[in-house]
N, CA, C and O of each residue as an XYZ file, in Angstrom:
704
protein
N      47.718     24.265    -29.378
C      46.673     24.623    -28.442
C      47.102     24.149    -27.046
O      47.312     22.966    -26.779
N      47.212     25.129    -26.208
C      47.406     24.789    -24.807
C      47.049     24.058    -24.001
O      46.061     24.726    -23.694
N      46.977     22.976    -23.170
C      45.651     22.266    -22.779
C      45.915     22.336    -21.313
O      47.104     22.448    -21.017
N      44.912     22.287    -20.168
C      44.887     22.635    -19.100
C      45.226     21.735    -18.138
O      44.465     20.812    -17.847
N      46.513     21.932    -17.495
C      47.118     20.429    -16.060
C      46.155     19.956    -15.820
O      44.990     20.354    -15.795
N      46.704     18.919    -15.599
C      45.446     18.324    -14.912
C      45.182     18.157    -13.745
O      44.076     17.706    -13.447
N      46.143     18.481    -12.744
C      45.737     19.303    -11.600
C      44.987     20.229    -11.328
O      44.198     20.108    -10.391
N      45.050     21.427    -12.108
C      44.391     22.303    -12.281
C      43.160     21.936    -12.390
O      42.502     22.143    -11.371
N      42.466     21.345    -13.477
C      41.519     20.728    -13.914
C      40.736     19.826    -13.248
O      39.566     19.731    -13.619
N      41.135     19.122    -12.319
C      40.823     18.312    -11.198
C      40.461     19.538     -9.807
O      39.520     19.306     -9.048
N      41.171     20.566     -9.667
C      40.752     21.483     -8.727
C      39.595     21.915     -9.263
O      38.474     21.722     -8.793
N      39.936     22.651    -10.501
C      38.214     23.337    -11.226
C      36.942     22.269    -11.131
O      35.830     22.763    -10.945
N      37.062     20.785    -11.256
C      35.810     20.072    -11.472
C      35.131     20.075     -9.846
O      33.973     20.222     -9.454
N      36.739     19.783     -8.949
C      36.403     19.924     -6.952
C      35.621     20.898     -6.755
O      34.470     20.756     -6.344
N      36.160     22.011     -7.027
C      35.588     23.702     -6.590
C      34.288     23.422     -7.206
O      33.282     23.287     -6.510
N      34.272     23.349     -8.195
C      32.672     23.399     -9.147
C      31.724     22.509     -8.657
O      30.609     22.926     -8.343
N      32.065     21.168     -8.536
C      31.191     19.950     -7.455
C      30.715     20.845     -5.763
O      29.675     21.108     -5.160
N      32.100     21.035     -5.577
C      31.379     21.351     -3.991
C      30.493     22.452     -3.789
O      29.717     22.465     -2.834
N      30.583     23.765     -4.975
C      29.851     24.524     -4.890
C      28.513     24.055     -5.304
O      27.610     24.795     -4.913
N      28.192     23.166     -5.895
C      26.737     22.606     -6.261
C      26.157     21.904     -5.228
O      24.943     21.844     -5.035
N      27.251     21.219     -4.371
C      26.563     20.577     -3.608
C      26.133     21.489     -2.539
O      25.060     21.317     -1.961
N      26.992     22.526     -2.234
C      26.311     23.466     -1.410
C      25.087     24.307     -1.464
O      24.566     24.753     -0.442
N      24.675     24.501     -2.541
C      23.662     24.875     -3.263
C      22.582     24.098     -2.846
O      21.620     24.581     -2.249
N      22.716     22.656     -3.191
C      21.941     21.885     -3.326
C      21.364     21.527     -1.691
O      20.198     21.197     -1.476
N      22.476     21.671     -0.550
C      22.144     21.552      0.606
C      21.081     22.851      1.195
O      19.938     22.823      1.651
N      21.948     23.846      0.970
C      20.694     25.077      0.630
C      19.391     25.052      0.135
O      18.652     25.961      0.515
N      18.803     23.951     -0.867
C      17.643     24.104     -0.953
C      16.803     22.774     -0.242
O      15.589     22.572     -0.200
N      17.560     22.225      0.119
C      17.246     21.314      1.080
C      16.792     21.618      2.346
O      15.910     21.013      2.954
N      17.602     22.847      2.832
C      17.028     23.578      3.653
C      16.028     24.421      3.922
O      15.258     24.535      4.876
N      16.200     25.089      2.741
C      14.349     25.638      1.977
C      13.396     24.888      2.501
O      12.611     25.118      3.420
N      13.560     23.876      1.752
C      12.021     22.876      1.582
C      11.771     22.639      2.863
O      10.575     22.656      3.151
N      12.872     22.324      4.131
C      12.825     21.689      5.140
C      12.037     22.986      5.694
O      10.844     22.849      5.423
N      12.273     24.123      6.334
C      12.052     25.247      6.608
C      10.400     25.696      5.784
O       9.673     26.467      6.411
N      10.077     25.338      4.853
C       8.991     25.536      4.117
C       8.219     24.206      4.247
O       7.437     23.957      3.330
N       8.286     23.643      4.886
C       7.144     22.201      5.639
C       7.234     22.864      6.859
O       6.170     23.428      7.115
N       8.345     23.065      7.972
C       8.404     23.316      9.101
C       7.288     24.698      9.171
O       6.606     24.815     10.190
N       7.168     25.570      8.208
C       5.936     26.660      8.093
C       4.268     26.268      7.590
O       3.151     26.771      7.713
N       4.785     25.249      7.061
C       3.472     24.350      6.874
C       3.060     25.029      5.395
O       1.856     25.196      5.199
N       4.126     25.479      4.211
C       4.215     25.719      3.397
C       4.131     24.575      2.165
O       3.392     24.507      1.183
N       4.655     24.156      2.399
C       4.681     22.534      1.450
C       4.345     21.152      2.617
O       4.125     21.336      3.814
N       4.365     20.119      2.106
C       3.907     19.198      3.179
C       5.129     17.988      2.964
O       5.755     17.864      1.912
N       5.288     17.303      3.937
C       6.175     16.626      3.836
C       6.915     15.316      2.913
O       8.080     15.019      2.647
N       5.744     14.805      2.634
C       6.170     14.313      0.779
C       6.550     15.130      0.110
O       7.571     14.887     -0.534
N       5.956     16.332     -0.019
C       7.046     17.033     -0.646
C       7.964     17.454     -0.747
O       8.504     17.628     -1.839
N       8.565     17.830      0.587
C       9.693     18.240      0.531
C      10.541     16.928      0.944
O      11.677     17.128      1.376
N      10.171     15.885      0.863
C      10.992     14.744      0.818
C      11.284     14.430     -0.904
O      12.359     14.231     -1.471
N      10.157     14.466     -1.358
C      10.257     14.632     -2.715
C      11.303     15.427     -3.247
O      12.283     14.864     -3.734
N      11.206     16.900     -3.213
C      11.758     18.010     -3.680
C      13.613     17.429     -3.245
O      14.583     17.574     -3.989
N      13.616     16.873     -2.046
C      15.673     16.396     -1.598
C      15.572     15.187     -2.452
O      16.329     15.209     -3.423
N      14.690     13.956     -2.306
C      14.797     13.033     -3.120
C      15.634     12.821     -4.749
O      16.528     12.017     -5.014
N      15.010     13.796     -5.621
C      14.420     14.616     -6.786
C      15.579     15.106     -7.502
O      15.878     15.013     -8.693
N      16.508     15.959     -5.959
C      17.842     16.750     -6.333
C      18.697     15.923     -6.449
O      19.247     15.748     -7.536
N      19.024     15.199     -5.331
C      19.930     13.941     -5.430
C      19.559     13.219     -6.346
O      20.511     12.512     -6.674
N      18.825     13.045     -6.845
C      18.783     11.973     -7.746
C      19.180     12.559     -8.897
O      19.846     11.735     -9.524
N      19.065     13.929     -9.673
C      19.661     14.974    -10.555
C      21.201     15.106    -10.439
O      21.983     14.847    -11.353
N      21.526     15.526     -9.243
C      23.039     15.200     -9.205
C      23.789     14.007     -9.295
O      24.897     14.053     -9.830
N      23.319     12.885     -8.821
C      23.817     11.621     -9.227
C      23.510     11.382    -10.475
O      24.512     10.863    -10.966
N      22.508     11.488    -11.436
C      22.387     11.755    -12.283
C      23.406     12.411    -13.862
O      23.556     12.160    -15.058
N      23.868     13.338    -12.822
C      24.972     14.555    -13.274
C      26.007     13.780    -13.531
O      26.290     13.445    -14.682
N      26.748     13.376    -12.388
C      27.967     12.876    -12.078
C      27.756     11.735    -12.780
O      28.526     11.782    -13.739
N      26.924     10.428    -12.822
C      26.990      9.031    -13.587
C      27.551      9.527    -15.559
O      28.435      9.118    -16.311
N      26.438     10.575    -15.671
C      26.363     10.931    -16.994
C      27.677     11.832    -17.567
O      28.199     11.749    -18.679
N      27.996     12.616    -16.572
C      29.285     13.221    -16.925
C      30.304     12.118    -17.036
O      30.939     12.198    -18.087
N      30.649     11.098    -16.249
C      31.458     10.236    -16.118
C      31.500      9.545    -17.117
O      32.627      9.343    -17.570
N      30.344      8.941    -17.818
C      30.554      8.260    -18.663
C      30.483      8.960    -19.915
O      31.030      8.224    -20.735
N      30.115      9.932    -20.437
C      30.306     10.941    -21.458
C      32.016     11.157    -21.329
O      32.636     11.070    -22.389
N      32.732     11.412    -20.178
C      33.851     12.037    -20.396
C      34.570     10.686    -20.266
O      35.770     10.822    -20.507
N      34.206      9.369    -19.948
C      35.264      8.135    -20.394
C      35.604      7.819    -22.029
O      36.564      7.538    -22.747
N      33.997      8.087    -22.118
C      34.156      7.603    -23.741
C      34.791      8.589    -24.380
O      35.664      8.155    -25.131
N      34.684      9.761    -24.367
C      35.685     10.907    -24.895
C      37.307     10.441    -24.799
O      38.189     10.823    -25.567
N      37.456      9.618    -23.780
C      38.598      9.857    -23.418
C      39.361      8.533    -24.443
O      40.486      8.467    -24.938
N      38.316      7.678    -24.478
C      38.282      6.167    -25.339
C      38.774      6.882    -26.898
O      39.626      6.555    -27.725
N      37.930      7.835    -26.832
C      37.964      8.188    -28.475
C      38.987      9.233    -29.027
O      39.666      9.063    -30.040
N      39.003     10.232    -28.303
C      40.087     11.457    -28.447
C      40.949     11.647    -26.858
O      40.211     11.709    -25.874
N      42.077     11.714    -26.683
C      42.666     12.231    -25.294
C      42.770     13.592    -25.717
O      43.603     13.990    -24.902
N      42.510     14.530    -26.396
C      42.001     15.864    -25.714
C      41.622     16.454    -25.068
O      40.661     17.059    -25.542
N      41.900     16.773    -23.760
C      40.996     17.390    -23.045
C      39.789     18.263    -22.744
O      39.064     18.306    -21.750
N      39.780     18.817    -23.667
C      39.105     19.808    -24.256
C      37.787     19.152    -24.425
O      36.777     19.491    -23.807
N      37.873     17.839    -25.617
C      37.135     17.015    -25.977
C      36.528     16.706    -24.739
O      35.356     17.059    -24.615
N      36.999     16.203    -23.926
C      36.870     15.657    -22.845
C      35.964     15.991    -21.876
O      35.038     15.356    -21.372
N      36.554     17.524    -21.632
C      35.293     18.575    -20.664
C      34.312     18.490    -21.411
O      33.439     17.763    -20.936
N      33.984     19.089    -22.762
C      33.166     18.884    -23.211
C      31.855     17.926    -23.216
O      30.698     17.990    -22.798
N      32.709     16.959    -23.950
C      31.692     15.450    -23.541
C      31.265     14.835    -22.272
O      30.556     13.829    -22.253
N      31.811     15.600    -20.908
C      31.325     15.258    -19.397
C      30.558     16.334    -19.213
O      29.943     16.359    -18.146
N      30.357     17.605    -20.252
C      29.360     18.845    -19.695
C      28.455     18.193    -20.539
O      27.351     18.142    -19.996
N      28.473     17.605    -21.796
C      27.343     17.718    -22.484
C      26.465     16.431    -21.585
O      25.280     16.469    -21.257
N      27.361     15.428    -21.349
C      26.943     14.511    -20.906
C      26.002     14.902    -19.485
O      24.818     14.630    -19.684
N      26.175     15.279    -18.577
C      25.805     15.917    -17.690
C      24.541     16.512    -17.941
O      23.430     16.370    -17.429
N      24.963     17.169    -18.802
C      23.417     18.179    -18.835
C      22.058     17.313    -19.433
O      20.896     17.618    -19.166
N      22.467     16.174    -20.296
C      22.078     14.960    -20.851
C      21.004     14.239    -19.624
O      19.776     14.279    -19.557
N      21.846     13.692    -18.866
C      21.465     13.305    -17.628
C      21.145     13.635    -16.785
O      20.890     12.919    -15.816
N      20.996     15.310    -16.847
C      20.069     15.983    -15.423
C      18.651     16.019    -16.201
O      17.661     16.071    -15.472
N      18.410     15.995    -17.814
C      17.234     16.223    -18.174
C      16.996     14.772    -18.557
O      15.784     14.690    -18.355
N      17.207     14.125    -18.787
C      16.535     12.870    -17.964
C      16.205     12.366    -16.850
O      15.166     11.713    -16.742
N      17.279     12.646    -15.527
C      16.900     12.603    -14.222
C      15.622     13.505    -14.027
O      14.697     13.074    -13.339
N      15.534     15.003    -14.739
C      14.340     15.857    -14.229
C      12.681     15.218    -14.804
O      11.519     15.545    -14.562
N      13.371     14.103    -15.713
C      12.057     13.886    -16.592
C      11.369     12.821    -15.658
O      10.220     12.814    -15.216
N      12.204     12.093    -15.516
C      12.072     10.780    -14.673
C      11.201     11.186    -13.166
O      10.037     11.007    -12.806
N      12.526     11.875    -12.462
C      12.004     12.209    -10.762
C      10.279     13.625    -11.133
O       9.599     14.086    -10.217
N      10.049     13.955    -12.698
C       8.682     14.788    -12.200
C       7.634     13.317    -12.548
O       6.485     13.149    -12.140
N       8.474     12.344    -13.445
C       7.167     11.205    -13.186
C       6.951      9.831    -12.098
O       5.989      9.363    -11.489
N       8.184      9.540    -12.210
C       8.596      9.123    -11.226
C       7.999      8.849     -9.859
O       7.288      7.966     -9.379
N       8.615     10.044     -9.393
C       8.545     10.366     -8.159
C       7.079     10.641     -7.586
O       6.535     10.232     -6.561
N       6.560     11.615     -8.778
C       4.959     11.765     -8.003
C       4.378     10.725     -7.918
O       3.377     10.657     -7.205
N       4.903      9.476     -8.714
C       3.840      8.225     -8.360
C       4.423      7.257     -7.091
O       3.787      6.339     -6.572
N       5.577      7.625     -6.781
C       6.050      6.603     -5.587
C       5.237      7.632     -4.333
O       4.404      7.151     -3.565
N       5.637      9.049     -4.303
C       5.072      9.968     -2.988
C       3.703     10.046     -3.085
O       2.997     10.342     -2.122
N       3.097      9.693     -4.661
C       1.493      9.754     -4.185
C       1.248     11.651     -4.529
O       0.357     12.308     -3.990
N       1.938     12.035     -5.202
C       1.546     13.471     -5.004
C       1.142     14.355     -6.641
O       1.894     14.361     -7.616
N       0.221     14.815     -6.588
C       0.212     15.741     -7.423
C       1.675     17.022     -7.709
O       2.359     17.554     -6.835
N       1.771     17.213     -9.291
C       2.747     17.448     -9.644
C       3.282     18.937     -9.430
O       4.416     19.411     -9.364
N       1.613     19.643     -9.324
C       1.639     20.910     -8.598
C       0.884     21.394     -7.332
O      -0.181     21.076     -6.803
N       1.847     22.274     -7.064
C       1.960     22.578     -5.167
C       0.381     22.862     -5.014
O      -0.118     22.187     -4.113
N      -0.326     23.530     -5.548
C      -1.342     24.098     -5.580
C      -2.759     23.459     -5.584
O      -3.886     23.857     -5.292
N      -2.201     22.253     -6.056
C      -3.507     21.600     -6.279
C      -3.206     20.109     -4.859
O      -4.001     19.197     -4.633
N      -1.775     20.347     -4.117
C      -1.720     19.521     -3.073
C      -1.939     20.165     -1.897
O      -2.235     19.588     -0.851
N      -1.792     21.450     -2.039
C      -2.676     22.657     -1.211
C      -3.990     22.281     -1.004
O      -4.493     21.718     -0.032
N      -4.433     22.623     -1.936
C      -6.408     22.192     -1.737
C      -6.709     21.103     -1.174
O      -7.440     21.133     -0.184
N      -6.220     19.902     -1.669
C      -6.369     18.508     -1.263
C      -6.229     18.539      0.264
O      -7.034     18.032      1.045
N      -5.153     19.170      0.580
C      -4.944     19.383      2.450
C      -5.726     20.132      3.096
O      -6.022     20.093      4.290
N      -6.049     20.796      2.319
C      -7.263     22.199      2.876
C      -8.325     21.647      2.938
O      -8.915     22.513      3.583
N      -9.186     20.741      2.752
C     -10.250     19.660      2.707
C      -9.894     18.357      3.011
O     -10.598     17.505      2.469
N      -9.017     17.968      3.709
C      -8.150     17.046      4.642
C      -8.992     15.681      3.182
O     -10.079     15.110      3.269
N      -8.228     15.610      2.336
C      -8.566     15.076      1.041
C      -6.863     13.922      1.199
O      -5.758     14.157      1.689
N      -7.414     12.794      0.558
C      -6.255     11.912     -0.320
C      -5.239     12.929     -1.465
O      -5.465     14.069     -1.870
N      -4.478     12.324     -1.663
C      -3.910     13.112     -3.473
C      -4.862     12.645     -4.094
O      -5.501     13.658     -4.379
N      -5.534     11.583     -4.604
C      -6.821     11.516     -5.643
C      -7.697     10.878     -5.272
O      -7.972      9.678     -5.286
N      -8.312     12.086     -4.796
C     -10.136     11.824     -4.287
C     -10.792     11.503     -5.731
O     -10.201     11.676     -6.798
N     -12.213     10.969     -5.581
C     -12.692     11.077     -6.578
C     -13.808     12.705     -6.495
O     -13.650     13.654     -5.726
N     -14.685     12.566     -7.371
C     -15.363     14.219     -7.590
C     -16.192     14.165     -6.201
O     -16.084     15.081     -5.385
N     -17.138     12.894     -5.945
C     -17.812     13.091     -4.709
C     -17.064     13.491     -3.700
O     -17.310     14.433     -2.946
N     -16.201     12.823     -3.679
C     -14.912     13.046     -2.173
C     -15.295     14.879     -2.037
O     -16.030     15.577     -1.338
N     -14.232     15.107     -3.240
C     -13.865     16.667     -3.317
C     -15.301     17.678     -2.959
O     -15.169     18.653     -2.220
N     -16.853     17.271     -3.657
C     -17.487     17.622     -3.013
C     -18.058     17.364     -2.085
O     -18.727     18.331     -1.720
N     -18.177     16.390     -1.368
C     -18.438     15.915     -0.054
C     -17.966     17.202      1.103
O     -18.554     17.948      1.886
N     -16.202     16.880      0.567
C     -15.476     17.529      1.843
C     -15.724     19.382      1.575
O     -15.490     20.131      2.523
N     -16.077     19.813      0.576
C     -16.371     21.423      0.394
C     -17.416     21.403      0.893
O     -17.344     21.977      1.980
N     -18.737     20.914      0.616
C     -19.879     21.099      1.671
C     -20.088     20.652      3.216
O     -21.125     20.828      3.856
N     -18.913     20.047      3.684
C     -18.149     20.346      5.019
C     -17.478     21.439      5.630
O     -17.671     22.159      6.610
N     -16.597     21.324      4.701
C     -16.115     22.594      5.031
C     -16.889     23.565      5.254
O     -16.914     23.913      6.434
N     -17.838     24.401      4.224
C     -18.630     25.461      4.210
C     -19.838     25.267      5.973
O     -20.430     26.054      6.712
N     -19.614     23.566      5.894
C     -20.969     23.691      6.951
C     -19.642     24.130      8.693
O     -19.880     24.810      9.691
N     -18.753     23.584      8.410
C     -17.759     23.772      9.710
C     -17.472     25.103      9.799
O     -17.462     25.536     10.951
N     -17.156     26.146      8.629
C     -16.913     27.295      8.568
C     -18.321     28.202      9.311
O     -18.227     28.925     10.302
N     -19.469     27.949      8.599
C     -20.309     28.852      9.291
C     -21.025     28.507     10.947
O     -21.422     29.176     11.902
N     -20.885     26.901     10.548
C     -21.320     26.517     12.679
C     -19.795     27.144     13.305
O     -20.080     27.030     14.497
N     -18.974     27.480     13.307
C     -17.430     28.558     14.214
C     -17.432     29.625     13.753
O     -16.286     30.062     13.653
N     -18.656     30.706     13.191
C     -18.969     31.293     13.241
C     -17.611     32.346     11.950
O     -17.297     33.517     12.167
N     -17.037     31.458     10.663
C     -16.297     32.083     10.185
C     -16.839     33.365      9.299
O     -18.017     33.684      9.144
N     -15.769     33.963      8.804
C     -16.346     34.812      8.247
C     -16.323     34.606      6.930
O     -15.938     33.519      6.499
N     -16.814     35.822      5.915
C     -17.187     35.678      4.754
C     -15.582     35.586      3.564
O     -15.593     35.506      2.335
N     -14.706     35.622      4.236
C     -13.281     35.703      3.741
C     -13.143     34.347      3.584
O     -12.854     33.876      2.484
N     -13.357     33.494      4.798
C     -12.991     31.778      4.999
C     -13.770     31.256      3.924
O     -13.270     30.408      3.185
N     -14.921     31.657      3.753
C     -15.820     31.041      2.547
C     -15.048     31.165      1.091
O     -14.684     30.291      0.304
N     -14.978     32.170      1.063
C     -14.207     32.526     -0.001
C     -12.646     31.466     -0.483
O     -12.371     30.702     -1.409
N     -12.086     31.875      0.493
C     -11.168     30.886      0.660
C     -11.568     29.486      0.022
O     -11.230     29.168     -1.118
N     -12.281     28.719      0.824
C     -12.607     27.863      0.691
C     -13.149     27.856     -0.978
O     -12.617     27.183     -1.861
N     -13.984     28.502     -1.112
C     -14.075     28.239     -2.596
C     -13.208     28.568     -3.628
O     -13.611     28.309     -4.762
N     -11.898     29.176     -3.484
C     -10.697     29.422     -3.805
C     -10.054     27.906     -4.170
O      -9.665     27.819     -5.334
N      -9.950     27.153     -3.653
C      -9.441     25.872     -2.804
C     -10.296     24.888     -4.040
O      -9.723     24.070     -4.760
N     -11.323     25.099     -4.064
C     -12.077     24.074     -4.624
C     -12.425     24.834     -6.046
O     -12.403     23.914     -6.864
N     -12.717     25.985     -6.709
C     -11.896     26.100     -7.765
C     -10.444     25.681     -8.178
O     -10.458     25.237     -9.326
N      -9.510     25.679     -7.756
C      -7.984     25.332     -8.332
C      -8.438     24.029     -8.603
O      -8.857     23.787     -9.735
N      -8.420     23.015     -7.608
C      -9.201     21.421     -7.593
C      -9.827     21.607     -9.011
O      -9.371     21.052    -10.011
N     -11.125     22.596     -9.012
C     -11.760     22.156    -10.474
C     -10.619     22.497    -11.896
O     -10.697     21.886    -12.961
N      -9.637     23.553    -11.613
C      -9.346     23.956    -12.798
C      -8.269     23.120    -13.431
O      -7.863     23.146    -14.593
N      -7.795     22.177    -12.151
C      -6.448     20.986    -12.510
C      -7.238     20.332    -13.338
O      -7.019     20.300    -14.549
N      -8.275     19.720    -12.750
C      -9.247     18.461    -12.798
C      -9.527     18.981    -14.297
O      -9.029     18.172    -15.080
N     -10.048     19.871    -14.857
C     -10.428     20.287    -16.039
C      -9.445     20.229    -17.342
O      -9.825     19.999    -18.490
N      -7.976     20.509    -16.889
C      -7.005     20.587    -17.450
C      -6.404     18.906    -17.770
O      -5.487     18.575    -18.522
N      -6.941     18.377    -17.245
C      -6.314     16.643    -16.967
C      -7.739     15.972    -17.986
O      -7.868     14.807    -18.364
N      -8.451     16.860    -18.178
C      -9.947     16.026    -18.667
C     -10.726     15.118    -17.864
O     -11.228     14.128    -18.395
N     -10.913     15.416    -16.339
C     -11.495     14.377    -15.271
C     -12.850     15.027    -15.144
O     -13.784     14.538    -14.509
N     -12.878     16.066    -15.740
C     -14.019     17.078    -15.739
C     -14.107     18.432    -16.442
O     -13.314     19.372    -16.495
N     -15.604     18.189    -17.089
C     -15.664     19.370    -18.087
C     -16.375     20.398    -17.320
O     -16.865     20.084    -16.235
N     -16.469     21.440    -17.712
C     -17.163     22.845    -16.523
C     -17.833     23.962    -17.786
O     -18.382     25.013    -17.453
């Protein structure tokens, strides 16, 4: 069985790294560009770069040491790639498990965009309690109609504070 230089092999892992990391700078740019629109908010998209890097380091620790011990046990190469891909992939789904629990508790953020939407849309904490949430909707509704909004903004607004109820329902903080 043929086995691949290791030059070669060292170019393929370069090429393959830098193209991820380019990737990865790319969505870095996303997120950045999607706060700058006022699309996501800025924990989050500090979160969201946080999150990646920490997946790719992740990658690389776990590949590394998957493909040492391979190397401890069999010098095959073969073996080798292997046990730094499996390893890898090992350690990005632990890094992903970690940075979705993780992380939302260091940034303070709910785990979906949607329900950190609402919270901003009623200039809300990440976890109001139920009065909060209705407090700030029967504000809202009273600010919407004294500026003379229309019947769309209402809507909206109760858009906003449904999702709020349907997380909240889904978590068991409230039955409906």
């Amino acid at each position: 069985m043929p086995s691949i230089p290791t030059q070669a092999r060292t170019k393929l892992l370069t090429v393959g790294t830098a193209l991820d990391l380019i990737k990865d700078a790319y969505k870095h740019v996303q997120d950045i560009r999607k706060w700058r629109n006022g699309q996501i908010s800025k924990r989050r998209c500090c979160q969201n770069i946080v999150g990646r890097m920490n997946k790719r380091l992740a990658c690389i620790v776990g590949g590394g040491l998957a493909g040492g011990i391979a190397v401890a046990v069999a010098l095959n190469p073969i073996v080798v790639l292997g046990a730094g891909f499996v390893g890898s992939l090992i350690s990005a789904k632990i890094a992903d498990h970690l940075n979705k629990h993780l992380l939302t508790r260091v940034f303070n953020l709910p785990q979906e965009i949607s329900l950190e939407n609402a919270y901003n849309f009623f200039r809300l904490r990440m976890n109001p309690s139920w009065n909060e949430v209705v407090d700030a909707a029967e504000e809202m509704h009273r600010e919407i109609r004294r500026n003379g909004g229309m019947q769309e903004d209402i809507l909206i607004a109760d858009v906003q504070l449904a999702i709020i109820m349907h997380h909240w329902e889904i978590e068991g903080r409230i039955r409906i």
